[in-house]
C-alpha positions as CSV (number, residue, x, y, z in Angstrom):
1,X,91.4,103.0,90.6
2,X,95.2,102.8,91.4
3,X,96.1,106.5,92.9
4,X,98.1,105.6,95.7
5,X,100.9,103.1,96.2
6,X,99.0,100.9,98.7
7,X,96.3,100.6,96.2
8,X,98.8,99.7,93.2
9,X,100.3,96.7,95.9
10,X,96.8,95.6,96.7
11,X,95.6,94.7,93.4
12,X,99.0,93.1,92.7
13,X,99.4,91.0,94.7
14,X,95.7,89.8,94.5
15,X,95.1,89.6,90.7
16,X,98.5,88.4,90.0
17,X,100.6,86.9,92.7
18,X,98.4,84.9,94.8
19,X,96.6,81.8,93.8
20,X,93.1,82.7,92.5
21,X,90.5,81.4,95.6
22,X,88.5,79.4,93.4
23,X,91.7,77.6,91.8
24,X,92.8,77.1,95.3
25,X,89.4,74.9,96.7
26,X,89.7,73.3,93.2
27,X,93.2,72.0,94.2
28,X,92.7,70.9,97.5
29,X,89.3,68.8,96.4
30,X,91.5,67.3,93.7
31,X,94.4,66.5,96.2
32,X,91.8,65.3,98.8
33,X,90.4,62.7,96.1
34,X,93.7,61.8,95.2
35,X,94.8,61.1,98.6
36,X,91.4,58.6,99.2
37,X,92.0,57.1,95.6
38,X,95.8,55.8,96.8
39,X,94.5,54.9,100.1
40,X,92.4,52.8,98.2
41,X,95.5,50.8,96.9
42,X,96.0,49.7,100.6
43,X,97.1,46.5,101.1
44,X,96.7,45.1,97.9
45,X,99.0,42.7,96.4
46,X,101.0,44.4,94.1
47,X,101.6,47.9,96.6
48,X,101.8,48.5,100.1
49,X,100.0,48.4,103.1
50,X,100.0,52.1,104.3
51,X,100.3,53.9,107.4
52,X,97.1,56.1,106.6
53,X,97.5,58.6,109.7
54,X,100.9,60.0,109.0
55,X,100.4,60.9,105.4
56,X,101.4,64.5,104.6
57,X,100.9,67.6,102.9
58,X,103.8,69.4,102.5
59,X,106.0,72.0,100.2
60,X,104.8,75.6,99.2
61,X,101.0,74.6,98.5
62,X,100.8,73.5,101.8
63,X,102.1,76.1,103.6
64,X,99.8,78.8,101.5
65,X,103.7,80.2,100.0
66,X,103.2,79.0,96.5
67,X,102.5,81.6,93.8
68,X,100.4,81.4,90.2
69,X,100.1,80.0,88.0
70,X,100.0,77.5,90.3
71,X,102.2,74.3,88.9
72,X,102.5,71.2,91.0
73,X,101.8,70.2,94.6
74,X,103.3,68.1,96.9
75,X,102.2,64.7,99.1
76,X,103.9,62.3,101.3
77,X,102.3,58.9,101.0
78,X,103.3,56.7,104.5
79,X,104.2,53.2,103.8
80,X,103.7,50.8,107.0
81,X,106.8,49.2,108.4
82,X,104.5,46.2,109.2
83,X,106.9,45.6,111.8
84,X,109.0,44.0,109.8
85,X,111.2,46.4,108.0
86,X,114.2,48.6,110.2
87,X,116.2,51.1,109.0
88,X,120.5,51.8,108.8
89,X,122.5,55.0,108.9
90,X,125.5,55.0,106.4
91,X,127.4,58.3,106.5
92,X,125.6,59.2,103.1
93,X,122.3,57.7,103.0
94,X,119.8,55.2,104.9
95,X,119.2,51.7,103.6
96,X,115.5,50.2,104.6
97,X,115.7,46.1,105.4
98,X,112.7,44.6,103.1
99,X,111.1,42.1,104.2
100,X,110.0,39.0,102.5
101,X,106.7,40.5,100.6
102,X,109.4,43.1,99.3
103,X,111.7,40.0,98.2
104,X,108.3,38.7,96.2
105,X,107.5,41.7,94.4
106,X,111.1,42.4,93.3
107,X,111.6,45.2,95.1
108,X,115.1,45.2,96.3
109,X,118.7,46.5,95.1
110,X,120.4,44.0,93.1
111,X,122.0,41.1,95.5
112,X,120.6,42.7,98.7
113,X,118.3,42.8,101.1
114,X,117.5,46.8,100.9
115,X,114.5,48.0,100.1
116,X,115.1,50.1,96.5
117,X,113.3,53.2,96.9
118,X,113.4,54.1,93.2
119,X,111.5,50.6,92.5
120,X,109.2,51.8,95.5
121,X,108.3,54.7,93.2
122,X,107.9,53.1,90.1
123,X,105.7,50.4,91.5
124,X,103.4,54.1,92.8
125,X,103.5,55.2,89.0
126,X,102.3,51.3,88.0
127,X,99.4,51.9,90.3
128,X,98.5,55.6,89.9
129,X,98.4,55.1,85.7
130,X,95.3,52.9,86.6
131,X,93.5,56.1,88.1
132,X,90.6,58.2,86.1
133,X,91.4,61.8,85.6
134,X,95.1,61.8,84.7
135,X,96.8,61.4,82.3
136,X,100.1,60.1,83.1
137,X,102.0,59.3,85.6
138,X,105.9,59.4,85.7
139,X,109.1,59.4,87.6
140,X,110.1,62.9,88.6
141,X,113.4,65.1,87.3
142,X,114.8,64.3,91.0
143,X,113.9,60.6,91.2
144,X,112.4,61.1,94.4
145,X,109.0,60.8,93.7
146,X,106.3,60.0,91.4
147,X,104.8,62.6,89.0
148,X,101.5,62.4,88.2
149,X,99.8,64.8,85.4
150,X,96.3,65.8,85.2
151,X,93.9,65.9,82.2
152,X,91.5,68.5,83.4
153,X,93.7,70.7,85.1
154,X,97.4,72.9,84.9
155,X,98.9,71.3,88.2
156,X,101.0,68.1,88.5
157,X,101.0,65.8,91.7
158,X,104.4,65.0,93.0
159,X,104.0,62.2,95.1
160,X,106.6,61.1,98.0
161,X,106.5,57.5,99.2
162,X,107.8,57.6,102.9
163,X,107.9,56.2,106.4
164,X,107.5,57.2,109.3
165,X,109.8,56.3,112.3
166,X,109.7,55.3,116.0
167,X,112.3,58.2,116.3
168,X,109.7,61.1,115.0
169,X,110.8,61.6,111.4
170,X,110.0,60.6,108.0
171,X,112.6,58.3,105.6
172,X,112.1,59.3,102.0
173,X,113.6,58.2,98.8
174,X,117.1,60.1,98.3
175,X,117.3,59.5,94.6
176,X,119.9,57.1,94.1
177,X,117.7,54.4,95.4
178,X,118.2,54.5,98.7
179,X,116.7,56.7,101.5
180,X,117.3,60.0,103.3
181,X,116.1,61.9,106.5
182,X,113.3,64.4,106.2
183,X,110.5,66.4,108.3
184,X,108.2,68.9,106.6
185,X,105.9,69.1,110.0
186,X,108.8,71.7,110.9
187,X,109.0,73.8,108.3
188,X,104.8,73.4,108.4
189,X,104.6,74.6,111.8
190,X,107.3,77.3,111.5
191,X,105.5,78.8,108.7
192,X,102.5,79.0,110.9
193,X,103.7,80.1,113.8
194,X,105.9,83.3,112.3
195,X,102.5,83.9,110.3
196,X,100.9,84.4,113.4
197,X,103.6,86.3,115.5
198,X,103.2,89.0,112.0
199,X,99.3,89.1,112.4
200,X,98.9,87.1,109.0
201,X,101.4,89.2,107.1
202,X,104.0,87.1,106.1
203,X,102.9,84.7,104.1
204,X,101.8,87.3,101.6
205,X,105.1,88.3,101.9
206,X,107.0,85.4,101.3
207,X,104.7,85.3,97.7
208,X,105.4,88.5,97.0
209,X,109.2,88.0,97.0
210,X,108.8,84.6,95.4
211,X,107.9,86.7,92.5
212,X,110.3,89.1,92.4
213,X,112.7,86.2,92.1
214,X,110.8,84.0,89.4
215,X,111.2,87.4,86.9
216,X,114.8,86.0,86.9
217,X,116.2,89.3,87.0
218,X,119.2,86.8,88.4
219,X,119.9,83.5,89.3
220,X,116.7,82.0,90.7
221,X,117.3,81.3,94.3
222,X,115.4,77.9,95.1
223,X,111.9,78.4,96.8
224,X,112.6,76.5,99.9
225,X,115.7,78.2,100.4
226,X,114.3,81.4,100.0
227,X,111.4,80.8,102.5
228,X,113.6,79.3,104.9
229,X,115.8,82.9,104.6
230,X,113.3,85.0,105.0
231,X,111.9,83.4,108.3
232,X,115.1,83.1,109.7
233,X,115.0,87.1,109.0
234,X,112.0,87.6,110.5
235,X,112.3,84.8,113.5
236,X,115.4,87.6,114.6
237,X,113.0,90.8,114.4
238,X,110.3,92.0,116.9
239,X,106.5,92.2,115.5
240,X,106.4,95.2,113.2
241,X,103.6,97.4,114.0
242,X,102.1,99.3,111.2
243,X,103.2,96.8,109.0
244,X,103.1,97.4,104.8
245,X,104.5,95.3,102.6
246,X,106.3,97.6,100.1
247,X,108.2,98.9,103.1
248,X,108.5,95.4,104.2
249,X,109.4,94.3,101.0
250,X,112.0,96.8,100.4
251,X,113.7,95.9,104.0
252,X,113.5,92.2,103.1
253,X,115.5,92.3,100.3
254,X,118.3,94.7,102.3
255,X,118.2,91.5,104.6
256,X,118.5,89.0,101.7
257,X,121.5,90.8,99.9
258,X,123.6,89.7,103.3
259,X,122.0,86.6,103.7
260,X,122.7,85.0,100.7
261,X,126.5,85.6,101.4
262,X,126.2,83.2,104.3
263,X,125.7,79.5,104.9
264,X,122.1,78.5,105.5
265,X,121.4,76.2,108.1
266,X,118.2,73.5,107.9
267,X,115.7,74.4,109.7
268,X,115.3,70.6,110.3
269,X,118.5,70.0,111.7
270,X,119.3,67.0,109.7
271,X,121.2,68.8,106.8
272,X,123.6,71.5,107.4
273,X,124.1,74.6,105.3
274,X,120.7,74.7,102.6
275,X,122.6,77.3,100.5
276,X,124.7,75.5,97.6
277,X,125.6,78.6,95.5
278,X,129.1,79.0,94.9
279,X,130.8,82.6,96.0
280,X,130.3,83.8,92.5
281,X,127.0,83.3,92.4
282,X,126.1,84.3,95.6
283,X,127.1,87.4,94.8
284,X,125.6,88.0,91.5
285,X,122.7,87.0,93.7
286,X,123.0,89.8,96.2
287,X,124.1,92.6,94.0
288,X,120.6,92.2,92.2
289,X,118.7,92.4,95.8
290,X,120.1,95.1,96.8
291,X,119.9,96.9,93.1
292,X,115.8,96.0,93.8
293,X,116.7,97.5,97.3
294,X,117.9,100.6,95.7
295,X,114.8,100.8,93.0
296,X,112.2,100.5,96.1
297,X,114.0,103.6,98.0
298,X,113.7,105.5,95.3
299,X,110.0,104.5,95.0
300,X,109.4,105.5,98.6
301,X,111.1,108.7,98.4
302,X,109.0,109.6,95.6
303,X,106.0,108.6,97.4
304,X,107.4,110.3,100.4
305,X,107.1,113.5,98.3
306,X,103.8,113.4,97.0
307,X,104.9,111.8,94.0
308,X,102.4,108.8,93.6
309,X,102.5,108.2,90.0
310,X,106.6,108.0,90.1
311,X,106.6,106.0,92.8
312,X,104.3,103.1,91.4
313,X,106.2,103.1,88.3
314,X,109.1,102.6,89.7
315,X,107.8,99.8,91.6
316,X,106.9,98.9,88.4
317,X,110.2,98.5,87.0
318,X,110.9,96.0,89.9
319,X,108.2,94.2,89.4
320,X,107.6,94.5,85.5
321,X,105.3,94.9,83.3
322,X,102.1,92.8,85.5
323,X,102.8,96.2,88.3
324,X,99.2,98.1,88.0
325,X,99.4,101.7,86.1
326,X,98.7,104.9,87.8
327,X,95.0,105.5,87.3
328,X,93.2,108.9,88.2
């Protein structure tokens, strides 16, 4: 029964924006096995020897933020060094020295001595084909990782080859075949500990937002941007007591329509600004969060007024057609 406004958000969020439970354990057993199967690989002649402990689950599955239907989910696979390889800073990437096992396998840039890490991810796809339950495996749109397709299920794998360095921070492949900066334990632990500082409340949140901007009523704001914008929002704010997330909601997306004006900075410190829309589009962008804005006061006024029925179908019209109906 949907006769109040809390009700209508409850059901929502539960039946349509989070991840169902049962697809979630299925996920993580199937990301588990994956993670022993390449582990498996270690060592043998024609991959890597890897650096087993400093593997890593990261992006939006991870960190509990990712929405359904759930689509693809993200690893970091650690190569070992073996003592053998070092890295160097250029001004626009980071070339890897291979060593002689490299060299053998054919695995650096032509008339070099870098390590390639687009052939590093092709010689992942050469290996992960061989494994049972998928059904292919593939460079990804970005060429930073390998992609690798189920048969029995609706998710992809997007695989990152990395290592890990004696300064504390992962080198990953930067899509031109070379190698960039990264560390996702940051953005893992920041997610976790704003979580906590709002009793469990963001995370659900963060979803709930995420689909407000996948209806594309403008131009989709990327998901890691968006995250990192709404914890910087909520990093600057004092706990909220008596939270609820349609008032929360509607605040957020006040806060996002300035926001988005405004340079971005990485969490991780190693970019700068995260936020590449142009003025134009940044605007566009912020007119249609605070047009939602504008919707979801007019839903709490008319809730405010005894007016439950109004006020959960204008939620529905920022939310579309999935919103629950007012039921007696």
């Amino acid at each position: 029964m949907v006769n109040t406004v809390r009700n209508a958000f409850l059901e929502f969020t539960k039946n349509i924006v989070n991840l169902d439970a049962k697809v979630t354990y299925r996920a993580r057993k199937s990301r588990d096995n994956l993670i022993e199967s390449i582990n498996n690989f270690d060592g043998e002649n024609d991959f890597f020897s890897l650096y087993q402990e400093k593997n890593l689950k990261f992006g939006s599955f991870a960190r509990r933020t990712k929405i359904r239907e759930l689509d693809d989910i993200d690893l970091m696979i650690c190569l070992s060094a073996e003592g053998t390889r070092t890295y160097e800073e250029n001004t626009d990437c980071i070339y890897i020295n291979g060593n002689d096992s490299d060299k053998e396998n054919k695995l650096l840039s032509y008339e070099t001595n870098y390590l390639n890490s687009t052939k590093v991810i092709n010689r992942f796809i050469s290996k992960l084909t061989k494994l049972r339950d998928y059904s292919k495996a593939e460079m990804h749109k970005n060429q930073e990782a390998a992609t690798l397709k189920m048969k029995s299920y609706t998710w992809n794998f997007d695989i990152v080859p990395c290592f890990y360095t004696s300064d504390d921070f992962y080198l990953i492949p930067d899509g031109s075949g070379n190698w960039k900066k990264t560390d996702p334990r940051i953005d893992n632990d920041r997610t976790t500990e704003l979580n906590k500082k709002y009793e469990g409340n963001l995370l659900e949140l963060i979803r709930l937002i995420k689909y407000w901007n996948k209806r594309k009523t403008t131009i989709t704001i990327d998901s890691y941007l968006l995250e990192c914008m709404i914890l910087n929002i909520y990093d600057n704010m004092d706990e909220t007591e008596n939270w609820r997330i349609d008032i929360e909601f509607k605040n957020t997306l006040y806060e996002l329509s300035k926001v988005i004006m405004e340079n971005v900075e990485d969490p991780k410190g190693i970019q700068k600004n995260i936020n590449n829309f142009d003025l134009n589009d940044r605007e566009k962008i912020s007119n249609a969060l605070y047009k939602a804005y504008e919707k979801a006061e007019e839903a709490r006024e008319y809730e405010k007024d005894g007016k439950i029925k109004e006020a959960i179908s204008k939620w529905g019209e920022i939310f579309g057609r999935e919103f629950p109906k007012y039921t007696e």
